[in-house]
C-alpha positions in Angstrom: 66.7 19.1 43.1 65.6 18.3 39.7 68.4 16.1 39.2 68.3 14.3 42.8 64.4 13.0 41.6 65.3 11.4 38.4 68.0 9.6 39.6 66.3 8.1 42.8 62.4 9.0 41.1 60.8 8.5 44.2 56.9 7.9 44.7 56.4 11.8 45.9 58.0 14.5 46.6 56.9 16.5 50.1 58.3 20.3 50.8 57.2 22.5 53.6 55.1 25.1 52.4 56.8 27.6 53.7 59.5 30.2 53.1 61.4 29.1 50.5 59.7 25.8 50.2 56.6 27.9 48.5 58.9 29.4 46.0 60.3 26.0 45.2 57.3 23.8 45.2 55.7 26.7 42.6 58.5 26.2 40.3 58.8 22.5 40.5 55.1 22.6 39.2 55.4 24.9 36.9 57.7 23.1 34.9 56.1 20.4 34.7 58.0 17.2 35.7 57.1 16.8 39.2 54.5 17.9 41.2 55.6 18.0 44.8 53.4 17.6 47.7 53.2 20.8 49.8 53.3 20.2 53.6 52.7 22.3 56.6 55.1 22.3 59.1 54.1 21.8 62.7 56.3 22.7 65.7 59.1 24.4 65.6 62.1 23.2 63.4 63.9 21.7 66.5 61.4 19.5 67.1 60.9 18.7 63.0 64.4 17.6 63.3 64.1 15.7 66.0 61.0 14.0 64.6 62.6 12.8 61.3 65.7 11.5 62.9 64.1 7.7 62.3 63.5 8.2 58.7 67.7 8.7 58.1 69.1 6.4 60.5 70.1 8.5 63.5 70.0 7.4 66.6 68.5 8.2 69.4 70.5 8.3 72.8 70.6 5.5 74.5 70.7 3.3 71.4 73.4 1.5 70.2 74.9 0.8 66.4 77.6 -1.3 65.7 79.6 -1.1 61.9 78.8 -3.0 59.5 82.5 -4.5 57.7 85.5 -2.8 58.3 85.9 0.4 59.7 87.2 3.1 57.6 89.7 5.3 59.9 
């Protein structure tokens, strides 16, 4: 994890505060270099999912995505 922020050093870091995300965010912060952002979660993790599907790029039925250069297969 430590590694994945300073090479992309984004502006925060968020992590659900809960189950293993406590543990994690608590050692991030204890040593120092980054201080995530703890979130809660809200709904269950189908529909967390299913919410962050626009923040990666994944589409949504019904839409429609066409490649970019050639095709690799």
């Amino acid at each position: 994890m430590l590694d994945l922020y300073h090479q992309h050093r984004p502006h925060a870091v968020l992590i659900e505060d809960k189950g293993s995300g406590t543990q994690l965010i608590q050692e991030m912060a204890h040593a120092g270099s980054v201080y995530p952002i703890a979130v809660t979660p809200q709904g269950d993790k189908i529909m967390r999912a299913t919410g962050s599907f626009a923040l990666f790029g994944v589409p949504k039925s019904g839409d429609r995505f066409a490649k970019a250069g050639p095709s690799r297969f």
